[in-house]
PyMOL Python script that loads the backbone (N, CA, C, O; Angstrom):
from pymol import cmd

cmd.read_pdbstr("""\
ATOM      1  N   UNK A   1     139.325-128.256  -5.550  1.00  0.00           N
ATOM      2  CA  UNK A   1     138.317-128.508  -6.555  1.00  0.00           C
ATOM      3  C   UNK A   1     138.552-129.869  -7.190  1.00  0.00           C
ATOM      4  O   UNK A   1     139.580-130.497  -7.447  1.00  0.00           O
ATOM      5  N   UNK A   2     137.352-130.097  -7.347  1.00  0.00           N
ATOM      6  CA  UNK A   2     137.567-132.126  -8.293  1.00  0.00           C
ATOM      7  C   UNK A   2     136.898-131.857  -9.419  1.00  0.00           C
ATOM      8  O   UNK A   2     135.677-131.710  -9.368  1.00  0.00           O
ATOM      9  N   UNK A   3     137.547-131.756 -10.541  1.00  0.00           N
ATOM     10  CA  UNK A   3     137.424-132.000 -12.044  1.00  0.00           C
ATOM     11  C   UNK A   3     137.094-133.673 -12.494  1.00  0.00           C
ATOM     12  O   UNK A   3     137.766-134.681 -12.273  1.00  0.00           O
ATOM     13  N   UNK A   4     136.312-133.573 -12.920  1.00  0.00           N
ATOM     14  CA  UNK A   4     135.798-135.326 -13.865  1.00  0.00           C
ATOM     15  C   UNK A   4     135.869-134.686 -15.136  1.00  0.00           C
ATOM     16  O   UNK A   4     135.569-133.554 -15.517  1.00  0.00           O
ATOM     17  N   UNK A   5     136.517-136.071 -15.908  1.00  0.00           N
ATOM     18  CA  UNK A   5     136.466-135.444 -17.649  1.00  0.00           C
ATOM     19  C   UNK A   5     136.482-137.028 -17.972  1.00  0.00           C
ATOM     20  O   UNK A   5     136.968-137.926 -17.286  1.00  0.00           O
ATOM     21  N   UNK A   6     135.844-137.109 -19.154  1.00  0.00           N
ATOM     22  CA  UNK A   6     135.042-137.997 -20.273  1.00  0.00           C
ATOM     23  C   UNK A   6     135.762-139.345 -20.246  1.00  0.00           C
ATOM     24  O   UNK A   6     135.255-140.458 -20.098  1.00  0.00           O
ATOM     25  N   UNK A   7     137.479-138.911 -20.478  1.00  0.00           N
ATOM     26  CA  UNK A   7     138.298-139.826 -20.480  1.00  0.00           C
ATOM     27  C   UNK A   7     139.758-139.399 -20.194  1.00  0.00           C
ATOM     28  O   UNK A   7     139.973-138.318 -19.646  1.00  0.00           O
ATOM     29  N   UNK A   8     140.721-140.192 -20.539  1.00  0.00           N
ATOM     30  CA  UNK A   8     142.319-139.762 -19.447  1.00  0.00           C
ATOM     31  C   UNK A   8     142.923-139.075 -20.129  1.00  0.00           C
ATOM     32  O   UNK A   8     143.374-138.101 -19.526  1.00  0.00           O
ATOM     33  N   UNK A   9     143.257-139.142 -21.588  1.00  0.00           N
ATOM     34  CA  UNK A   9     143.412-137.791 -22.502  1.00  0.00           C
ATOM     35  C   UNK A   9     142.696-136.388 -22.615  1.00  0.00           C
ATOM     36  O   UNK A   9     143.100-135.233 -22.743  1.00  0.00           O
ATOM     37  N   UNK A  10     141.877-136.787 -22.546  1.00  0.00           N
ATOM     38  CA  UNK A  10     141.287-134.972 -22.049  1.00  0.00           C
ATOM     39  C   UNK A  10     141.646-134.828 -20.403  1.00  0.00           C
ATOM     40  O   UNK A  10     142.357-133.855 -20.153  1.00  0.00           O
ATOM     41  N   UNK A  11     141.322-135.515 -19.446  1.00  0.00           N
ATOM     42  CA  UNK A  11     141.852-135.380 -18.162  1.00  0.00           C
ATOM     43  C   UNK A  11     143.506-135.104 -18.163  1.00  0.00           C
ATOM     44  O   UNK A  11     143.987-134.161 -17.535  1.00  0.00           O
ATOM     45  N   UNK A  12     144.020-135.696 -18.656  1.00  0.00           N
ATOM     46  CA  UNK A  12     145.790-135.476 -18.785  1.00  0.00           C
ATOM     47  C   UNK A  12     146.329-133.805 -19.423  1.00  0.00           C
ATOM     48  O   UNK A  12     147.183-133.041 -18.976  1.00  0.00           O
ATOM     49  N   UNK A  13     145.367-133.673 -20.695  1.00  0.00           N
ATOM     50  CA  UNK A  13     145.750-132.229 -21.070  1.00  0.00           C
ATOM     51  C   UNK A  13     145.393-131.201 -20.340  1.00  0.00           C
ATOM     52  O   UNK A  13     146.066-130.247 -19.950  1.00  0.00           O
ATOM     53  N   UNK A  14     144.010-131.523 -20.142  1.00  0.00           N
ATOM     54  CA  UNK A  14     143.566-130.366 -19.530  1.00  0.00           C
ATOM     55  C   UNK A  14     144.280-129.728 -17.922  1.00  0.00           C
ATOM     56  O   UNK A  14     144.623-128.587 -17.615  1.00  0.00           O
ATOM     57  N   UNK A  15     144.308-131.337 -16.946  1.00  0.00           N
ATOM     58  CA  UNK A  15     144.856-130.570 -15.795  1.00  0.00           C
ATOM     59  C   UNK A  15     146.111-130.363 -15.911  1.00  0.00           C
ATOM     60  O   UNK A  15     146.534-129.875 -14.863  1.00  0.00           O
ATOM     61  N   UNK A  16     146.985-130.510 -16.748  1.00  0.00           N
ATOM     62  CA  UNK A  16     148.609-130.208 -17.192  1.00  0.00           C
ATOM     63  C   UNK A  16     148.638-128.779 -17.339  1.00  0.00           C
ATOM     64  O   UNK A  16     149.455-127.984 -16.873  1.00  0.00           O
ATOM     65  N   UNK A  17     147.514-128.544 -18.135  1.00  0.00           N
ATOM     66  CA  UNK A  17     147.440-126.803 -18.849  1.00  0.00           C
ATOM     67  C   UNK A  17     147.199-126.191 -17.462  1.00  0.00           C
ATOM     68  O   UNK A  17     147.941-125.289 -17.072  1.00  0.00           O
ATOM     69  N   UNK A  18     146.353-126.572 -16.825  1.00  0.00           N
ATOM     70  CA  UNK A  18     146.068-125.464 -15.800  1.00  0.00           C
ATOM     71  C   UNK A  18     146.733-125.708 -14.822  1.00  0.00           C
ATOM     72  O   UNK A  18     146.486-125.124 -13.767  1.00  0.00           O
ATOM     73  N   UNK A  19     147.600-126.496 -14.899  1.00  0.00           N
ATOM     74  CA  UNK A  19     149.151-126.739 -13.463  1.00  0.00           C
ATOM     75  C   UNK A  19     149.755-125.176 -14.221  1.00  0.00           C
ATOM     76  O   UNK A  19     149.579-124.012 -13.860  1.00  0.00           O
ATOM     77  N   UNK A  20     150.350-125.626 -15.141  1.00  0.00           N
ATOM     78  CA  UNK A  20     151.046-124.952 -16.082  1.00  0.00           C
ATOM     79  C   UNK A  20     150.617-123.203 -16.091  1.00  0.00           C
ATOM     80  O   UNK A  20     151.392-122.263 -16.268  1.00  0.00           O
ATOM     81  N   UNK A  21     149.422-123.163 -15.889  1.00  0.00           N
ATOM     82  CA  UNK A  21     149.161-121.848 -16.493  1.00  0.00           C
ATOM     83  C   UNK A  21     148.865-121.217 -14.851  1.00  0.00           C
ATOM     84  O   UNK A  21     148.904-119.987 -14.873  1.00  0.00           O
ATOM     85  N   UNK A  22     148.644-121.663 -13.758  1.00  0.00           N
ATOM     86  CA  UNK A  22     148.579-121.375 -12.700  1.00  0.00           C
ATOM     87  C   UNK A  22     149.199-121.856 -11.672  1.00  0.00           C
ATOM     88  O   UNK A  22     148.476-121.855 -10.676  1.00  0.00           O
ATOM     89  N   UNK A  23     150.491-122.366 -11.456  1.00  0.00           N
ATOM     90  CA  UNK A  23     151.231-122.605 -10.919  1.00  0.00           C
ATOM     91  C   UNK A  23     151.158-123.304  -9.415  1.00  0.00           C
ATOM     92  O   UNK A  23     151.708-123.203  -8.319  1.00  0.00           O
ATOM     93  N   UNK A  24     149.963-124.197 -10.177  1.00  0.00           N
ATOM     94  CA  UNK A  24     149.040-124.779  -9.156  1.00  0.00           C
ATOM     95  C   UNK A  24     149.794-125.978  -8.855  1.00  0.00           C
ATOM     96  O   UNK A  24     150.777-126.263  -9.540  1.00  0.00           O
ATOM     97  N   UNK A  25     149.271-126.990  -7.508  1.00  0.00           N
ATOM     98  CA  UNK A  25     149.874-128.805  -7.684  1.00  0.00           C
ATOM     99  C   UNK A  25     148.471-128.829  -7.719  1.00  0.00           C
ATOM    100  O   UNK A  25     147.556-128.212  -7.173  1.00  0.00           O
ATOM    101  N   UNK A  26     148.684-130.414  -9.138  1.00  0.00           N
ATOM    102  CA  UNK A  26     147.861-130.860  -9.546  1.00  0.00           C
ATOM    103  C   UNK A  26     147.870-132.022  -9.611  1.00  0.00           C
ATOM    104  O   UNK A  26     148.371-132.336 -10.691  1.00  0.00           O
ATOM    105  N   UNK A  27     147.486-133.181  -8.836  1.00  0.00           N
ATOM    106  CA  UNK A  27     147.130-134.104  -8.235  1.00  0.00           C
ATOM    107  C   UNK A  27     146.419-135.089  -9.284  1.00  0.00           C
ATOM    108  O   UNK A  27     145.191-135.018  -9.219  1.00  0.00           O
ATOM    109  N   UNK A  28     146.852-135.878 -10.118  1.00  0.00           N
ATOM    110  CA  UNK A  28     146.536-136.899 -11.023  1.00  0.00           C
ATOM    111  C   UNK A  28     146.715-137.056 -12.249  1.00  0.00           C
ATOM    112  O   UNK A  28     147.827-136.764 -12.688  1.00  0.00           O
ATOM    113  N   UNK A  29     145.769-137.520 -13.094  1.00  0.00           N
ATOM    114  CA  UNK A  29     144.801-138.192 -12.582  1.00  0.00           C
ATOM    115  C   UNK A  29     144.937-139.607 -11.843  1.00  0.00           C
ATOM    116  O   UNK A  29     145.848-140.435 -11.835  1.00  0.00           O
ATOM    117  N   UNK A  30     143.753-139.567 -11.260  1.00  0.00           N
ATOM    118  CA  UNK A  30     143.235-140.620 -10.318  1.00  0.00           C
ATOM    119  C   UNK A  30     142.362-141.492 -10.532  1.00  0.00           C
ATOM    120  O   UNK A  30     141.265-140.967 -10.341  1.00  0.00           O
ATOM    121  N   UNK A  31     142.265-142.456 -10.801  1.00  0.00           N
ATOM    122  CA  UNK A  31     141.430-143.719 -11.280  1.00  0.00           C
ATOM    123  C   UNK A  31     140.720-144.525 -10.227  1.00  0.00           C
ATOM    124  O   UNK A  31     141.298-145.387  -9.566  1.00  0.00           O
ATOM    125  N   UNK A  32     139.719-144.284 -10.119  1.00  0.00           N
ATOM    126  CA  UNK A  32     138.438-145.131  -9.442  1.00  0.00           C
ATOM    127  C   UNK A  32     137.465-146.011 -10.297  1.00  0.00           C
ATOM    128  O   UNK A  32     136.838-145.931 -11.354  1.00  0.00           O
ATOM    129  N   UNK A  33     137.639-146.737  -9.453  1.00  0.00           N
ATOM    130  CA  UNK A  33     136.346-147.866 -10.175  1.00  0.00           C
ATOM    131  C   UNK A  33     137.349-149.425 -10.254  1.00  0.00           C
ATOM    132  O   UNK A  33     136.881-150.446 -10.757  1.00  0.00           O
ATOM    133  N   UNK A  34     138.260-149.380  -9.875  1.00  0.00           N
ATOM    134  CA  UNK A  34     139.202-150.480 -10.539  1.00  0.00           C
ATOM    135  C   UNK A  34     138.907-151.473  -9.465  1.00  0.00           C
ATOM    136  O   UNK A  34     137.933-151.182  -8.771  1.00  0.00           O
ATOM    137  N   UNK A  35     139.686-152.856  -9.101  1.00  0.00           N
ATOM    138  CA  UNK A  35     139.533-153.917  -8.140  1.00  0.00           C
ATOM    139  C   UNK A  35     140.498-153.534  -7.085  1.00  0.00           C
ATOM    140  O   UNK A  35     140.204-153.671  -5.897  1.00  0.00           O
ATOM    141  N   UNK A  36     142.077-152.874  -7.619  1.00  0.00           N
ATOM    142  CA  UNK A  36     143.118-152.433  -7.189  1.00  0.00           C
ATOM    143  C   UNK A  36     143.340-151.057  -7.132  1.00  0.00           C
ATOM    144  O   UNK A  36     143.018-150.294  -8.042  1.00  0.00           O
ATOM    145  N   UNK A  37     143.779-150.778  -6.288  1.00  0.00           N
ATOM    146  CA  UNK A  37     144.263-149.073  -6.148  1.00  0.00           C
ATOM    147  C   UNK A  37     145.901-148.798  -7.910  1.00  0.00           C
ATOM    148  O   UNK A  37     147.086-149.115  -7.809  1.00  0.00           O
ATOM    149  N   UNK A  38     145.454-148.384  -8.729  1.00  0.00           N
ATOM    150  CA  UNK A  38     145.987-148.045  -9.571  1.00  0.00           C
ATOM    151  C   UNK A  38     145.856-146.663 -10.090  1.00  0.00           C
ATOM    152  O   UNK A  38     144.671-146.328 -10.067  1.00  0.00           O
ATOM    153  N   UNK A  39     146.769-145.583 -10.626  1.00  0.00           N
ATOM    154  CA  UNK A  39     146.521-144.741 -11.274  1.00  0.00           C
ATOM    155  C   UNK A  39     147.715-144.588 -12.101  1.00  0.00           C
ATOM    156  O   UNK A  39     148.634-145.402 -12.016  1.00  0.00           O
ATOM    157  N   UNK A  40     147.756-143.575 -12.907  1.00  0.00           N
ATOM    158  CA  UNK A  40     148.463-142.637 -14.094  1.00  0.00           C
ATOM    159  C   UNK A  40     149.797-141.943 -13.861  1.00  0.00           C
ATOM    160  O   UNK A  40     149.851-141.237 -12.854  1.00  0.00           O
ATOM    161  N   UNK A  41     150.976-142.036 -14.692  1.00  0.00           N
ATOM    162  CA  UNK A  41     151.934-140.866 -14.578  1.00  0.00           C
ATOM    163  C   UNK A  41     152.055-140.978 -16.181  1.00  0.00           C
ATOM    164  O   UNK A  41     151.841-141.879 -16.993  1.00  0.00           O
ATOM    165  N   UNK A  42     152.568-139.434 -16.269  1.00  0.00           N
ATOM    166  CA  UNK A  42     152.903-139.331 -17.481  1.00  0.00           C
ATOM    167  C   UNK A  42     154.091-139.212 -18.240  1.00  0.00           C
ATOM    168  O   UNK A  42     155.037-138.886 -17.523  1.00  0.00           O
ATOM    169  N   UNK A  43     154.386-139.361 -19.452  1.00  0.00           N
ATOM    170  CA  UNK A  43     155.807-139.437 -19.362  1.00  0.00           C
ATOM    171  C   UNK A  43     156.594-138.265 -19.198  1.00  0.00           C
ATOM    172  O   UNK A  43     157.796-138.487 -19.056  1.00  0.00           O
ATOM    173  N   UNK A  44     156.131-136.732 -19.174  1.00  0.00           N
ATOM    174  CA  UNK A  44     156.300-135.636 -18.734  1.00  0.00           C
ATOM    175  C   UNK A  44     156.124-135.138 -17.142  1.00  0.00           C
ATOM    176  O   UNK A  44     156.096-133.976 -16.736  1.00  0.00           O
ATOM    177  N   UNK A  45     156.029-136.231 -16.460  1.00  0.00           N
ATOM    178  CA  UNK A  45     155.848-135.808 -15.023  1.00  0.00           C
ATOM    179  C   UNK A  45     157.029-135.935 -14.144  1.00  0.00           C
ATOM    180  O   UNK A  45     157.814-136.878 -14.040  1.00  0.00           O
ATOM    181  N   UNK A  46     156.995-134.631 -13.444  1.00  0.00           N
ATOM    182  CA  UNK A  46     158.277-134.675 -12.307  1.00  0.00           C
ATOM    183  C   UNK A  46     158.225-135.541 -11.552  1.00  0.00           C
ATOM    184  O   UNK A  46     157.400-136.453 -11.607  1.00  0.00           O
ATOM    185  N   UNK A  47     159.461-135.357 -10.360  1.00  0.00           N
ATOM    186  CA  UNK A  47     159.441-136.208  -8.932  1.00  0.00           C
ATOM    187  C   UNK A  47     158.624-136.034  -8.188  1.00  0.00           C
ATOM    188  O   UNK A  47     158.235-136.856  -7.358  1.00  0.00           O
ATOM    189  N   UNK A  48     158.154-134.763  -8.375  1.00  0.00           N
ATOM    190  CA  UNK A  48     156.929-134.550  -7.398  1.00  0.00           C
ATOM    191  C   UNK A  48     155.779-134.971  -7.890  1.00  0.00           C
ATOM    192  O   UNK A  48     155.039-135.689  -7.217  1.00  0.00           O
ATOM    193  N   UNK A  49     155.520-134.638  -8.945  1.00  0.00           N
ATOM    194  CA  UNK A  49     153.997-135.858  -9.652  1.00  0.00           C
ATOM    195  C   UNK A  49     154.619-137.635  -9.493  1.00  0.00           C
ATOM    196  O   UNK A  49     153.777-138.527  -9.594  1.00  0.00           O
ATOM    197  N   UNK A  50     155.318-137.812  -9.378  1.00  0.00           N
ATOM    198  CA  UNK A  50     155.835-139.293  -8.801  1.00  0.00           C
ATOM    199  C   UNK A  50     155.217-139.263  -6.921  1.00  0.00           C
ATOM    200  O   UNK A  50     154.097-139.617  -6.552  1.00  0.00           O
ATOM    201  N   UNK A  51     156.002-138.897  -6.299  1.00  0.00           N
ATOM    202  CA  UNK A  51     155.719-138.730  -4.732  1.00  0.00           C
ATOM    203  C   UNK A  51     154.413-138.593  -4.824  1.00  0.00           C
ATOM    204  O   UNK A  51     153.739-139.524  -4.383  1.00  0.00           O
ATOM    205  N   UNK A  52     153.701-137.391  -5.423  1.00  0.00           N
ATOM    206  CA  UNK A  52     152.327-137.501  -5.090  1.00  0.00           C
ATOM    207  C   UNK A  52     151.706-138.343  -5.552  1.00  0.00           C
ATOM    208  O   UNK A  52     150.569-138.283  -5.085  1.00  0.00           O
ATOM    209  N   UNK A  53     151.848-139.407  -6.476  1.00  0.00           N
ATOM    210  CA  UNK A  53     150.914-140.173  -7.046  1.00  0.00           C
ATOM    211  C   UNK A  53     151.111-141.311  -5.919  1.00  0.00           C
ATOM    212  O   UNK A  53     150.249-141.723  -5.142  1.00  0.00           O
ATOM    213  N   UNK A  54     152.078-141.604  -5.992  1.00  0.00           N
ATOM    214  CA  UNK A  54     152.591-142.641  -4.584  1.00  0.00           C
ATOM    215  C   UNK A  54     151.809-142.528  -3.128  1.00  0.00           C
ATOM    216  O   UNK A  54     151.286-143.301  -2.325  1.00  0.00           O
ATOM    217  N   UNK A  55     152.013-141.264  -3.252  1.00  0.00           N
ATOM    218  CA  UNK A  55     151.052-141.222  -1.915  1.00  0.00           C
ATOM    219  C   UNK A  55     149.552-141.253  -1.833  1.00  0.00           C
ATOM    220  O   UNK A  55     148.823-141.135  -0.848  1.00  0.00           O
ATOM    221  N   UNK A  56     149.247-141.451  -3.176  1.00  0.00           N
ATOM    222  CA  UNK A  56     147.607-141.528  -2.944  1.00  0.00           C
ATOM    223  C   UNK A  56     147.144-142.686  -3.089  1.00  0.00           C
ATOM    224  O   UNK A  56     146.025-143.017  -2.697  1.00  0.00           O
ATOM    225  N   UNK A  57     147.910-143.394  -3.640  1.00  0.00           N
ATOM    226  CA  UNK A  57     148.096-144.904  -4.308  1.00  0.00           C
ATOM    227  C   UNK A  57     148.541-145.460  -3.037  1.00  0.00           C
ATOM    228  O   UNK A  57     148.105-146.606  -3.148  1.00  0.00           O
ATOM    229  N   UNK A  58     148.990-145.423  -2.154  1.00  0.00           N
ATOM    230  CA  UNK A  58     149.148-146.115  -1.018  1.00  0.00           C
ATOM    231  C   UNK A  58     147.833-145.399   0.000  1.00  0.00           C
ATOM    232  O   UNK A  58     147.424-146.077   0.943  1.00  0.00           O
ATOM    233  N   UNK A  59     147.286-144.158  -0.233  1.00  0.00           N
ATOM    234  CA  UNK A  59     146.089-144.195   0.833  1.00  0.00           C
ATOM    235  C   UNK A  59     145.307-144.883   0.093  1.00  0.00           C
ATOM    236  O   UNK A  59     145.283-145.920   0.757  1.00  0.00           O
ATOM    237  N   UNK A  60     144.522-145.116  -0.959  1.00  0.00           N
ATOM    238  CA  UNK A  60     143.413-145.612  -1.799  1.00  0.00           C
ATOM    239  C   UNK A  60     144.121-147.340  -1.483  1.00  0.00           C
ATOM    240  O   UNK A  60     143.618-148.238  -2.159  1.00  0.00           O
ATOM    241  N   UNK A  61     145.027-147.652  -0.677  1.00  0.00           N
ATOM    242  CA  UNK A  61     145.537-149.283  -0.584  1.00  0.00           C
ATOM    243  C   UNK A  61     145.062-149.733   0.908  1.00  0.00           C
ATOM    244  O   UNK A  61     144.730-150.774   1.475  1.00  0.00           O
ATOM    245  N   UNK A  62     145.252-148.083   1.279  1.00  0.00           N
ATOM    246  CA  UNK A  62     145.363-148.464   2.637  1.00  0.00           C
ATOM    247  C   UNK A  62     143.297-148.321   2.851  1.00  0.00           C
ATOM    248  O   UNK A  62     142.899-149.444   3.161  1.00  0.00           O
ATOM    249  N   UNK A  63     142.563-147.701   2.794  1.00  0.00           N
ATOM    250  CA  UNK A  63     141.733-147.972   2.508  1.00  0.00           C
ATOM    251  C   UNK A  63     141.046-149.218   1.907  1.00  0.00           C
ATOM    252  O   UNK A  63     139.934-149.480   2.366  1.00  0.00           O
ATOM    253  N   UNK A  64     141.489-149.930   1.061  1.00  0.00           N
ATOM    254  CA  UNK A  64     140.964-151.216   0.616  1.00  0.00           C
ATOM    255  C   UNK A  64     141.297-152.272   1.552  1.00  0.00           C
ATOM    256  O   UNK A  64     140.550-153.248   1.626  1.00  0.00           O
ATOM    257  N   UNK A  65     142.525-152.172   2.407  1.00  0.00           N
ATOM    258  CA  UNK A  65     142.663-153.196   3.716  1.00  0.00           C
ATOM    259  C   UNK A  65     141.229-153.243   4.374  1.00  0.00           C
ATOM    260  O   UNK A  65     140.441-154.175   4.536  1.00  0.00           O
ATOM    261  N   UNK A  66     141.170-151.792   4.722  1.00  0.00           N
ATOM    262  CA  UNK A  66     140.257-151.444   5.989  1.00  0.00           C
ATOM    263  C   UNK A  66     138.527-152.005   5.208  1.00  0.00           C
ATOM    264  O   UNK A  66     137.420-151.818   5.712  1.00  0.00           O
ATOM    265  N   UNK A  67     138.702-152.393   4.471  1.00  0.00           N
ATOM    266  CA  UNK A  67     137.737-152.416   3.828  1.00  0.00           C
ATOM    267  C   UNK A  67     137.489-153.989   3.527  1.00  0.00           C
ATOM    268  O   UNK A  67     136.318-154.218   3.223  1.00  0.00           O
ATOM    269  N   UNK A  68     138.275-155.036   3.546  1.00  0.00           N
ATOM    270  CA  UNK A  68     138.105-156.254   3.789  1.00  0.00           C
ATOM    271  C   UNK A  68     137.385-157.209   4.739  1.00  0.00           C
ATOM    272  O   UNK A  68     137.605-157.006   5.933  1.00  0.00           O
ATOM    273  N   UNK A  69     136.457-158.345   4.381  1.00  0.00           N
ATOM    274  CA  UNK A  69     135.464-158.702   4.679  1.00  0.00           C
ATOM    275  C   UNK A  69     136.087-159.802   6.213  1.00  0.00           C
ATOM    276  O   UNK A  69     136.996-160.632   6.200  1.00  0.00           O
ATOM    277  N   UNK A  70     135.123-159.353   7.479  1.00  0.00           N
ATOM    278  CA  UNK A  70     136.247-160.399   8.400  1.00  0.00           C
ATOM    279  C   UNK A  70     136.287-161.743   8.190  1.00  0.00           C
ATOM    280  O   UNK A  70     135.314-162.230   7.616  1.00  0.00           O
ATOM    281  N   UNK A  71     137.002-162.316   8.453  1.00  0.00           N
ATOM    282  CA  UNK A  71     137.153-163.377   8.148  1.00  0.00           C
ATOM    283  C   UNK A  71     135.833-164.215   8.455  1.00  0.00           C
ATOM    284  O   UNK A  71     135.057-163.629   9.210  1.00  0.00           O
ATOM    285  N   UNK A  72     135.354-165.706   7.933  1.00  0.00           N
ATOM    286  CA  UNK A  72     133.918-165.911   8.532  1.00  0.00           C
ATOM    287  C   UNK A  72     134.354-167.713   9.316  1.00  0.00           C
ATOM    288  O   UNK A  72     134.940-168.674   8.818  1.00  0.00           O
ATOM    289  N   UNK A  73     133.735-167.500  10.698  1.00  0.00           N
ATOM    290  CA  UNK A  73     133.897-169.171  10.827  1.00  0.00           C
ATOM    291  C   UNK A  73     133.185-170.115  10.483  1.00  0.00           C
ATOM    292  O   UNK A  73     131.978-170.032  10.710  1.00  0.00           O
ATOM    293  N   UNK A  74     133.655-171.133   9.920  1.00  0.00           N
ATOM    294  CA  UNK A  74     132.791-172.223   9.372  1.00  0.00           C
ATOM    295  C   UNK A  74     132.832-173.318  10.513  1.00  0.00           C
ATOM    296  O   UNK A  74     133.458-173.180  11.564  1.00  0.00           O
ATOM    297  N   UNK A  75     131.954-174.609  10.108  1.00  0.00           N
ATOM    298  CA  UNK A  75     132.180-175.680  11.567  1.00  0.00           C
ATOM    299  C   UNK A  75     133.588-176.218  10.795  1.00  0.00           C
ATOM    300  O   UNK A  75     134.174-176.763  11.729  1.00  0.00           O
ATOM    301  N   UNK A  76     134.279-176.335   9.840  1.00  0.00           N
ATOM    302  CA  UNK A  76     135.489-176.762   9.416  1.00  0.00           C
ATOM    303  C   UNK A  76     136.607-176.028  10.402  1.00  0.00           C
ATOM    304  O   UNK A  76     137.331-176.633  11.193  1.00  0.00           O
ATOM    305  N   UNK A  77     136.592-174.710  10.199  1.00  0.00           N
ATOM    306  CA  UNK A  77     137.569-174.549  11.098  1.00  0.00           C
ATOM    307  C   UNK A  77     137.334-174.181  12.584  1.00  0.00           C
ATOM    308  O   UNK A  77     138.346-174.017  13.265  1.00  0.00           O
ATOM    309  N   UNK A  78     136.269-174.049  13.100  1.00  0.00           N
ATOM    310  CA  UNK A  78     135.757-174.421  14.619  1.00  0.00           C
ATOM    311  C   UNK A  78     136.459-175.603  15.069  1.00  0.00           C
ATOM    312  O   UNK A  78     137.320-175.554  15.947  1.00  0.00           O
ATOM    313  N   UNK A  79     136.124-176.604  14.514  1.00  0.00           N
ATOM    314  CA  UNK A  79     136.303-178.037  14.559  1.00  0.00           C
ATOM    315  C   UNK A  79     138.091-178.490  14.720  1.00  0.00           C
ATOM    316  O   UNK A  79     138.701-179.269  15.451  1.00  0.00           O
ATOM    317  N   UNK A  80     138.408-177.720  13.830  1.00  0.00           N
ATOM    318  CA  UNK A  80     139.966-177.477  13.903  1.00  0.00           C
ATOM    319  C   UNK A  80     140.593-176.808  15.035  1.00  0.00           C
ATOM    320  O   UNK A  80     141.705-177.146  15.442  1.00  0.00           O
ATOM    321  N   UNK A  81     139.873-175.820  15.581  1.00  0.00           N
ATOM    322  CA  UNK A  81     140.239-175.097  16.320  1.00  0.00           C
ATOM    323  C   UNK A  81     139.861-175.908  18.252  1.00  0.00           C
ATOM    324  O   UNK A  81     140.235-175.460  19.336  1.00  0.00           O
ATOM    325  N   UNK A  82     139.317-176.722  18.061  1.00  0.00           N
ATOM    326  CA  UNK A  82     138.755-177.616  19.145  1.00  0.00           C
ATOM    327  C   UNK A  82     139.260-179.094  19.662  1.00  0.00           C
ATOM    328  O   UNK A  82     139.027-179.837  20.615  1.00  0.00           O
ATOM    329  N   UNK A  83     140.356-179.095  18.101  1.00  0.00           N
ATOM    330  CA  UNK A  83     141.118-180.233  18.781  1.00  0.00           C
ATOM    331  C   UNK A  83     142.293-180.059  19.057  1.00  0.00           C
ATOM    332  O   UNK A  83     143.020-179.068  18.989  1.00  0.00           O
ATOM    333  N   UNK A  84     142.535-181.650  19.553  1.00  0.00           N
ATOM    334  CA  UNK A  84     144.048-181.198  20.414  1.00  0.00           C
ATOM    335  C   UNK A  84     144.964-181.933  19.900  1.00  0.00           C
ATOM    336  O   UNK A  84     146.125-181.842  20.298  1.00  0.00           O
TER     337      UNK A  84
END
""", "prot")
cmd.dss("prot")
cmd.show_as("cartoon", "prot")
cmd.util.cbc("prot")
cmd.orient("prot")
């Protein structure tokens, strides 16, 4: 299930409580919208809310590679590429 909430303090309490109260893994929060793959730990979070944040933070990186514009040729570097 994917929960959205208003802002990162209500997102932070709320999915803490229901890790907590259901002995669930709970996965964030997660921050979209940024330029960079960045998100959240809290200062109450285990090794395992570490590892998992790590690992999503490196797919949401690895994704933004794949996602880069190809390179474009200009006659500058044609031109470069043509001499000897």
């Amino acid at each position: 299930n994917v929960c959205i909430f208003p802002d990162l303090n209500t997102g932070n309490n709320t999915y803490k409580a229901v890790q907590q109260a259901s002995g669930c893994i709970a996965m964030g929060p997660i921050m979209q919208g940024l330029k960079k793959p960045v998100n959240d730990l809290s200062r109450g979070c285990t090794i395992d809310d570490i590892v998992n944040t790590v690992v999503i933070t490196c797919i949401q990186a690895a994704g933004d590679v794949n996602k880069q514009k190809p390179a474009t040729a200009t006659p500058q570097k044609l031109e470069a590429l043509t001499e000897e």
